[in-house]
C-alpha positions in Angstrom: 22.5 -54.2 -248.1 23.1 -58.3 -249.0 25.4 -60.3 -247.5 27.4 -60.3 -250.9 27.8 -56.6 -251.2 29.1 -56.5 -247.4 31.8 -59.0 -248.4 32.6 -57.1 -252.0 32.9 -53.6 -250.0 35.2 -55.3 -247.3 37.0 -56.7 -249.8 37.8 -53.8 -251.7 39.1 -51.8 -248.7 41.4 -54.6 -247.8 39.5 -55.8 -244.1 38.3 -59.0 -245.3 40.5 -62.3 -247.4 39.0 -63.2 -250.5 38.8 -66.6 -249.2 36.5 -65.8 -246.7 33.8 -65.3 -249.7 31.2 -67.7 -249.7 31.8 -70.3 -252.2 28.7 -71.6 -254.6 28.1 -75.1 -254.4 29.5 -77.2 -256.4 28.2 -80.0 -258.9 29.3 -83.2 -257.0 27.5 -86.0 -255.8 24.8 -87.1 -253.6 27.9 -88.2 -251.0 29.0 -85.1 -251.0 25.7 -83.5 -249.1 26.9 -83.1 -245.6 30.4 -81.7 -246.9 28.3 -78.7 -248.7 25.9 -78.5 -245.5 29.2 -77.9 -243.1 30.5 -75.3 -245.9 26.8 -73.3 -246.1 26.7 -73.4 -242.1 30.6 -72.2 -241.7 29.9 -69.5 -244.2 26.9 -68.3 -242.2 29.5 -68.3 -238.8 32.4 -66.6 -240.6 29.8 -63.6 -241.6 28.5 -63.3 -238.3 32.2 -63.2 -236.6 33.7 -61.4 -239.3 31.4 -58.8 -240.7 30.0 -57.9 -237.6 31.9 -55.0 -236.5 30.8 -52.8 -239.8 27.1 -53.3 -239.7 24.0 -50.8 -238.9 21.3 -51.7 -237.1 18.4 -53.7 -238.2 14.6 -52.2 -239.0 13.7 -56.1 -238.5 11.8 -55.3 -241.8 12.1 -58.6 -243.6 10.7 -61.2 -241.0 8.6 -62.3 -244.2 12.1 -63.4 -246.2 13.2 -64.7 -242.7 9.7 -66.7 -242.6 10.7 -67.9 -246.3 14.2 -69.6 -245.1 13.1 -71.0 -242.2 10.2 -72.9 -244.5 13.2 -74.0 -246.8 14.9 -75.4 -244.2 11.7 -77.3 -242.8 10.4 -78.8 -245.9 14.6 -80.8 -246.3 13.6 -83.0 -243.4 11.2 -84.9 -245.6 13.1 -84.5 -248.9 14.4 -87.2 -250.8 17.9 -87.2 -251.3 18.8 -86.2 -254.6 16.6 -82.9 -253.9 18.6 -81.8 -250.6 21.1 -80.3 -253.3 18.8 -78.3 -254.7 17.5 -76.9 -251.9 21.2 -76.3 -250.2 21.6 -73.9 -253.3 18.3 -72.4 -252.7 19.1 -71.7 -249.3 22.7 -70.3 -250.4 21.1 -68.4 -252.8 18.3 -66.8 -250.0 21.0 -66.1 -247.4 23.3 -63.9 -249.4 19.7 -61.8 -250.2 19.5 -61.5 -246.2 21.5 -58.6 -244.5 23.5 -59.3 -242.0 21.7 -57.4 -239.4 19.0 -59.5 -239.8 21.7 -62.5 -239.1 23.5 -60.8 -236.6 21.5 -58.7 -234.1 18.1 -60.2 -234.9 17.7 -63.3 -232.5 16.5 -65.4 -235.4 20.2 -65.4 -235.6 20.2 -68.5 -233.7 17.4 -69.9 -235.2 18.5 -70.0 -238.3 21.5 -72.2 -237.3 19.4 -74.0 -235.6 16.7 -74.8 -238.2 20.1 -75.5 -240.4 21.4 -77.7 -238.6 18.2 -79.6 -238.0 17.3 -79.6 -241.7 20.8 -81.0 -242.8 20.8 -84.2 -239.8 21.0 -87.6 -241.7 17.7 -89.0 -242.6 16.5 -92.3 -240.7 16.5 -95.4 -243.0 13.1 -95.6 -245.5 10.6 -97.7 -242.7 9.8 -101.1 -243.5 7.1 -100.7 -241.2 4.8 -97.8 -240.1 2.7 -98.3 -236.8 0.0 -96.1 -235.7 -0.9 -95.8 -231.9 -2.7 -92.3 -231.4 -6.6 -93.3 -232.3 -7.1 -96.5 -233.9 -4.4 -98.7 -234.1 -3.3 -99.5 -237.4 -0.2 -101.1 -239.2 1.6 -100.8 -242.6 4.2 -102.6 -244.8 6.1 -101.3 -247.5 7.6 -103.9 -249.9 8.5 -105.2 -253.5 4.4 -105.5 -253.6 3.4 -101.8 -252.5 1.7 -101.3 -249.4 -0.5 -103.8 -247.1 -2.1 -102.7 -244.1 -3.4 -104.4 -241.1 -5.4 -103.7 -237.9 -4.7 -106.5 -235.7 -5.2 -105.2 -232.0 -2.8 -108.2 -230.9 0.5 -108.0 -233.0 0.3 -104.0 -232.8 0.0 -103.8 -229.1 2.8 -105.6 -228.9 4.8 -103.5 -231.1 3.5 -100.1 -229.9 5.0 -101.9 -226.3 8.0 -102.6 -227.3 8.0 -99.2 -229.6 7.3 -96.9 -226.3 11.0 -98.0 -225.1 13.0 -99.5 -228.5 16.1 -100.3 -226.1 15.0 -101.9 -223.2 14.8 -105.3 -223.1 11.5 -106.9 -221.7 11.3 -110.3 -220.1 8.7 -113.0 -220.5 7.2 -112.5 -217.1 7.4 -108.5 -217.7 5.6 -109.1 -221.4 2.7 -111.3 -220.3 2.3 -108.7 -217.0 1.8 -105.7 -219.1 -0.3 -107.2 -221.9 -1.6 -110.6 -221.3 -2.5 -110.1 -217.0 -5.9 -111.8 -217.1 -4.0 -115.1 -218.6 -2.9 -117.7 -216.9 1.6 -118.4 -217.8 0.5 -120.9 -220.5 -2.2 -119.3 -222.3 -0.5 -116.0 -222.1 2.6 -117.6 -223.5 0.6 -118.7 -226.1 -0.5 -115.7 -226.8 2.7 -114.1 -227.1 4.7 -116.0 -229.3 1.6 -116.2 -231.5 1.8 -112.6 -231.9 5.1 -112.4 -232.3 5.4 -114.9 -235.0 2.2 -113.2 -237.1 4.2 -110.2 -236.6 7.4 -111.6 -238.3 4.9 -112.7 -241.2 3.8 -109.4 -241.3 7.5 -107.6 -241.8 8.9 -110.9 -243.4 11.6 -110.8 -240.8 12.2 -111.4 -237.1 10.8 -107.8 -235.3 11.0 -108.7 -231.6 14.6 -110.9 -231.2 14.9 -113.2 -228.3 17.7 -112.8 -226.4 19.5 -114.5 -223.4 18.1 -115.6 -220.5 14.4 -115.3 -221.7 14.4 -111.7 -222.6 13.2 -110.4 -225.9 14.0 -106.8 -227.6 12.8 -105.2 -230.7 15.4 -105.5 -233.4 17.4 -102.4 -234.0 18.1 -103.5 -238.1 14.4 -103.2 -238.9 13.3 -99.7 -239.8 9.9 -98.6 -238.0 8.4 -95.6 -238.4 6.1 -94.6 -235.3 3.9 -91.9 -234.9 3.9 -91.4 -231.2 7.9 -91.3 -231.5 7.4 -88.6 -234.2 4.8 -86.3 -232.8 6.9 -86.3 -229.5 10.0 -85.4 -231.8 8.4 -82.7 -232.9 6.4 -81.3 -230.0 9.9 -81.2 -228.1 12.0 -79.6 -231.0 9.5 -76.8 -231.0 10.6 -75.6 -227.8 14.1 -75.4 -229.0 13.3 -72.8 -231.6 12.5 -69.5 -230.5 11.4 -68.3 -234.1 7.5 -68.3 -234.1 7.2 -69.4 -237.4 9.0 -72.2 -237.3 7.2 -73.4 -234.1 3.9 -72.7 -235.2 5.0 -75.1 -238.3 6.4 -77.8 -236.0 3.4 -77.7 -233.4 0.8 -78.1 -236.4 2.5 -80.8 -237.7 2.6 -83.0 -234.0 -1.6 -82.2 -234.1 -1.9 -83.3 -237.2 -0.6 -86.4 -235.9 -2.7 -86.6 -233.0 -5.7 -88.4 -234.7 -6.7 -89.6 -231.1 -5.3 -90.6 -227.7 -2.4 -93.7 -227.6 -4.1 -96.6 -228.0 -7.9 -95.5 -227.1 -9.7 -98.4 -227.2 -7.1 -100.3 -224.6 -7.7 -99.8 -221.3 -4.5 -102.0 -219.9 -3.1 -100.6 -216.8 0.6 -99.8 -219.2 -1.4 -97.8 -221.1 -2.4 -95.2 -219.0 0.3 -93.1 -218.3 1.7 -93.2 -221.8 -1.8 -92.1 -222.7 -1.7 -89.0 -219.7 1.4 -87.7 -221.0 0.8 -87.9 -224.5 -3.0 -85.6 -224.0 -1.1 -83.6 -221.8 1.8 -82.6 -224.8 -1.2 -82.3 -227.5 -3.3 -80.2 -225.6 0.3 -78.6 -224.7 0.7 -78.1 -228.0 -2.6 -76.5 -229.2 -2.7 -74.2 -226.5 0.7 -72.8 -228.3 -0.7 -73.0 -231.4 -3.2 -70.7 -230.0 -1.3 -68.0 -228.6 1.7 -68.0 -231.7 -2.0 -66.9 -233.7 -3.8 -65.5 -231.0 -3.0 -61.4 -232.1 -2.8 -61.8 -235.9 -5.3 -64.8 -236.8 -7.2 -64.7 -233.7 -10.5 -66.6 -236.1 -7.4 -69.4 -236.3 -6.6 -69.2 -232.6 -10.2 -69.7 -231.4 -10.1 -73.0 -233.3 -6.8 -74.4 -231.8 -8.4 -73.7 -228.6 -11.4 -74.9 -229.2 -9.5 -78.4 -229.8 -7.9 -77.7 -226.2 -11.7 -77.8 -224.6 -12.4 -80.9 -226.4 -9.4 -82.6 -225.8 -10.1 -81.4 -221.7 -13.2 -79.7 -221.3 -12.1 -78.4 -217.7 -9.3 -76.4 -218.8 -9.9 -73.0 -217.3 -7.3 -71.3 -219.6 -8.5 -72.4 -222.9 -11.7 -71.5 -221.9 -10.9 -67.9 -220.7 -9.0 -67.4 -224.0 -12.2 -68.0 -226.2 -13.8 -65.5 -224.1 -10.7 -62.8 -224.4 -10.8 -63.3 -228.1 -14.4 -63.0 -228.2 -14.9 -60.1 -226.0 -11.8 -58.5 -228.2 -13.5 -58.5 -231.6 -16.6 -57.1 -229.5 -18.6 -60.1 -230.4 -20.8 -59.8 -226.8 -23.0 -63.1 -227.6 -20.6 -65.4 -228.6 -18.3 -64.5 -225.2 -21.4 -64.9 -223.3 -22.4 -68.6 -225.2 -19.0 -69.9 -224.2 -19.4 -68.4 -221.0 -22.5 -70.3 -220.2 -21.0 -73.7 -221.5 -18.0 -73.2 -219.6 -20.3 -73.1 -216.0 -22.4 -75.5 -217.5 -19.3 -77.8 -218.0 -17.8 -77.7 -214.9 -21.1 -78.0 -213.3 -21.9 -81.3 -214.4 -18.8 -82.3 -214.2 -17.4 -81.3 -211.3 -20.3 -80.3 -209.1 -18.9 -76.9 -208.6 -17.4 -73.8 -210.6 -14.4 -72.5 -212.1 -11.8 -71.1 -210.1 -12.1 -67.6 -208.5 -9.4 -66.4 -210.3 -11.0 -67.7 -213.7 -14.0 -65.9 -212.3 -12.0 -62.4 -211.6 -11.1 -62.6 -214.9 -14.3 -63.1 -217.0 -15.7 -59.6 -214.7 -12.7 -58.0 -216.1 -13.5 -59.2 -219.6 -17.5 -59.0 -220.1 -18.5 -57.5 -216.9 -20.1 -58.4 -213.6 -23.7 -58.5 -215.1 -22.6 -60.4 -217.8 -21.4 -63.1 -215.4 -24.5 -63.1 -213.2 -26.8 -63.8 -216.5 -24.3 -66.3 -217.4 -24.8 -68.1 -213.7 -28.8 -67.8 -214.2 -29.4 -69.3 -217.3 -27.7 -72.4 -216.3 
């Protein structure tokens, strides 16, 4: 039964206010957007609190109309404005097609608020700029003239520096440390301020502000979109949402992202642990991607982890999942190939094997013969 016709049978036996009804949203305009989001999110908490009592339990049969709102929702984050209205009478139109067990007892219950509330947050300012630090480093303006785009290794280290930490405010000495060390003061100053000024040629404004006492900050007025800030946006909202659909579609879009690691031609001592953390979340994120496909798509989930190996070739755990999806669709040779390039890997790599553990588990998988072959052909 719909969420309307459990509001229409309460109300005709007197346990529910006809203004409790959900309302349809009305023609008003774009202003008026987060006022119709708060009334579409308070009618989903009024049916939960007040309808609750009367409902049978769920089969959990419509996961795929589930699947459907929680794409809605998703696709709003990048929607212009003047379509968000559209798509909040979509979504009001899909919710009063979803029983309220589904809402209620499922745990997508949360979810769903969740994915709401995430799809209805105020979007950030169009970006003036775009800068690109995963792979090759590359920025973009947008202006009166379209787009230009520029690859200058100077004035977009400096940005991606000052973009890893858009509060903080950065002293000379602290600037010329991280990016100009094998400089002496002048000629690093030079260097600096050089940068900076092609940089506010670039944007046509001032990008890094001087303040006081020789410090300098990256000014908060100039819209930047950054793709390191947005795959980590994503990477950590996926772990807010238990719903596997949604996560698989918030993970895929942080890879997508990841068109190599931060800054991979610079080999600046600042660098390096941005660059650590950031493969750790991608490789993070694909081994996810892996296991939220690994029992229905498993042909998809020996790709994802295929990425993992080459993103770290010595992760045990990728490599043992290719063999368990392997060795489950009874494809013997292709468990034993990876096998053999797995002891191969850490072999030349490492001078040794995988772990014992790793080992205990491949004899469970393909057998002990299996692994002995494996250890002779290498």
């Amino acid at each position: 039964m719909c969420l309307r016709r459990y509001y229409v049978r309460l109300l005709r036996t007197g346990q529910l206010r006809n203004e409790a009804m959900p309302k349809q949203i009305k023609q008003s305009h774009t202003s008026d957007i987060e006022q119709d989001a708060a009334e579409l999110l308070a009618d989903i908490e009024n049916a939960i609190t007040t309808v609750a009592p009367f409902l049978p339990p769920t089969d959990g049969a419509l996961n795929p109309l589930l699947d459907e709102f929680v794409g809605l929702c998703l696709q709003m984050q990048s929607a212009p404005r003047e379509d968000v209205k559209i798509a909040l009478r979509q979504m009001q139109t899909l919710l009063e097609s979803l029983p309220l067990p589904v809402l209620i007892q499922n745990s997508d219950c949360l979810t769903i608020r969740t994915l709401l509330q995430i799809a209805l947050d105020k979007p950030n300012p169009t970006p003036r700029l775009r800068c690109g630090a995963l792979g090759y480093l590359y920025l973009e303006r947008y202006g009166s003239n379209g787009k230009d785009e520029r690859t200058s290794e100077v004035q977009g280290e400096l940005l991606a520096f000052f973009l890893m930490q858009p509060s903080r405010p950065w002293t000379d000495e602290q600037i010329f440390d991280a990016l100009w060390s094998g400089k002496d003061h002048q000629r690093a100053q030079w260097s600096f301020h050089s940068a900076r000024k092609r940089l506010h040629d670039f944007a046509g404004e001032e990008v890094i502000l001087k303040l006081k006492r020789g410090q300098y900050s990256l000014n908060p007025d100039v819209p930047i979109w950054f793709d390191v800030e947005e795959f980590e946006k994503l990477v950590t909202r996926s772990h807010t949402i238990p719903n596997a659909t949604a996560r698989f579609k918030l993970l895929e879009r942080a890879v997508e992202l990841y068109r190599g690691d931060f800054l991979e031609k610079n080999y600046k001592d600042w660098t390096v642990p941005i660059r650590t953390r950031l493969r750790e979340k991608y490789i993070g994120a694909l081994l996810q991607l892996g296991e939220l496909t690994h029992n229905k798509l498993p042909e998809q989930a020996i790709g994802w982890y295929e990425k993992a190996i080459h993103a770290d070739d010595l992760n045990e755990g990728a490599w043992l999942k290719l063999i368990e999806l392997h060795a489950q669709s009874d494809n013997s040779i292709a468990a034993h190939r990876t096998l053999v390039m797995c002891l191969d890997t850490f072999q030349r790599e490492m001078q040794t094997q995988p772990s014992e553990s790793f080992l205990q588990s491949v004899r469970s998988l393909i057998g002990e013969n299996a692994l002995t072959i494996s250890a002779k052909e290498m």
